[in-house]
C-alpha positions, 0 to 999 in steps of 0.5 A: 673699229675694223676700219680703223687697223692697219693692215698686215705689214704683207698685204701688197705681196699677198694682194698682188699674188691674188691679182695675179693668179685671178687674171692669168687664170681668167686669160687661160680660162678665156683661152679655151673658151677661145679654142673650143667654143661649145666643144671639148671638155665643156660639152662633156662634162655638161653632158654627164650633168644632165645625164645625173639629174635629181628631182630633189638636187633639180629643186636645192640648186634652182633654189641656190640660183634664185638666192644668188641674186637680191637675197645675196645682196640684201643679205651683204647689205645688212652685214654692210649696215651692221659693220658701218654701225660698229665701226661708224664708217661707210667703208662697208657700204662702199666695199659692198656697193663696189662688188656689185657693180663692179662684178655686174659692169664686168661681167657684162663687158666680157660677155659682150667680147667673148659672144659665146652662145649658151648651152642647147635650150633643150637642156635648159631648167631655167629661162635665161637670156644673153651671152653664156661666157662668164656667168654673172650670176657666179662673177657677182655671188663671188665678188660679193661673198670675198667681200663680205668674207673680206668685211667679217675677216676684221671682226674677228682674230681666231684663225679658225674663224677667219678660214671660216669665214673664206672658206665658206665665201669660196664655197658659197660662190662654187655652189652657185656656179654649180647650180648653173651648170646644173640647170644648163644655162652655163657651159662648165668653163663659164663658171670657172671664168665667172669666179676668177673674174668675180675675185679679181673685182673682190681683190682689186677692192679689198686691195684699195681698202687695205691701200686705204687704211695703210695711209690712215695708219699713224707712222710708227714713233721714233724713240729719241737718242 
């Protein structure tokens, strides 16, 4: 059972190392949101965006945005269920559960502190409404991909399949923050700020599963003299 393993003896370096990267990138990203607003690199970089559409890429990434929302998380329930089954333990529901409203509840409260306005409507390929900074759609898809990642991780020990696994929750999450640029309902900055903020709930979670687990964990037999 995935949830009855200890976890790697390095777990709190590593974990710390992660919080810390994700929220001191989180602060710069927020910094230069901060200072430029709707200018600088963001305006540009949205610009040649819009300027390089396709009609096939426009269709792909629309569809990537629609599949972020219940799809994602239909599909993180099942791998939940499957996982609880197998190691007859609720831990995947809650891990699952947490990623989803922890990221949705953040999301939200940042958006509400940093009162950046979208993009130009005139831009937009999509209805959208609310504050643009973090994009929500990039902080959940990301929470819930690490988490999933997270969750399968345990299930196997090849190295291969366990970079696998991340590379493809870290892709998975980029190419949704991509969609939201493309279809212009995001400045750039947003996204960046939605990933970093996305996996610092995933962190944070997987960070109390594995503190979790460490207490679960039989303290090792002391051979007697």
């Amino acid at each position: 059972m995935w949830s009855s393993e200890p976890p790697h003896p390095n777990w709190r370096p590593r974990v710390a190392v992660a919080l810390a990267v994700c929220a001191l990138g989180l602060a710069a990203d927020a910094a230069l949101v901060g200072a430029h607003r709707t200018g600088g690199i963001d305006r540009t970089l949205l610009g040649d965006t819009v300027d390089h559409r396709e009609h096939a890429l426009t269709v792909l990434l629309k569809g990537v945005t629609d599949a972020a929302g219940y799809p994602l998380l239909a599909l993180c329930a099942v791998v939940a269920a499957v996982l609880a089954w197998r190691g007859r333990s609720v831990r995947p529901f809650v891990l699952v559960a947490g990623a989803a409203v922890g990221s949705a509840f953040a999301a939200g409260t940042v958006k509400g502190l940093a009162d950046r306005v979208r993009p130009p409507q005139v831009y937009w390929l999509t209805v959208e409404s609310g504050y643009s900074f973090p994009s929500r759609h990039t902080t959940v898809a990301a929470a819930l991909l690490l988490v999933l990642a997270f969750l399968v991780c345990g299930q196997f020990r090849h190295r291969a399949a366990v970079a696998a696994a991340w590379t493809a929750a870290v892709a998975g999450a980029a190419l949704v923050g991509a969609s939201r640029v493309y279809l212009a309902v995001h400045w750039p900055s947003d996204v960046v700020g939605g990933f970093l903020l996305g996996a610092l709930v995933a962190v944070a979670l997987m960070g109390a599963d594995l503190l979790a687990r460490a207490h679960r964990a039989p303290a090792p037999a002391v051979e007697s003299a």
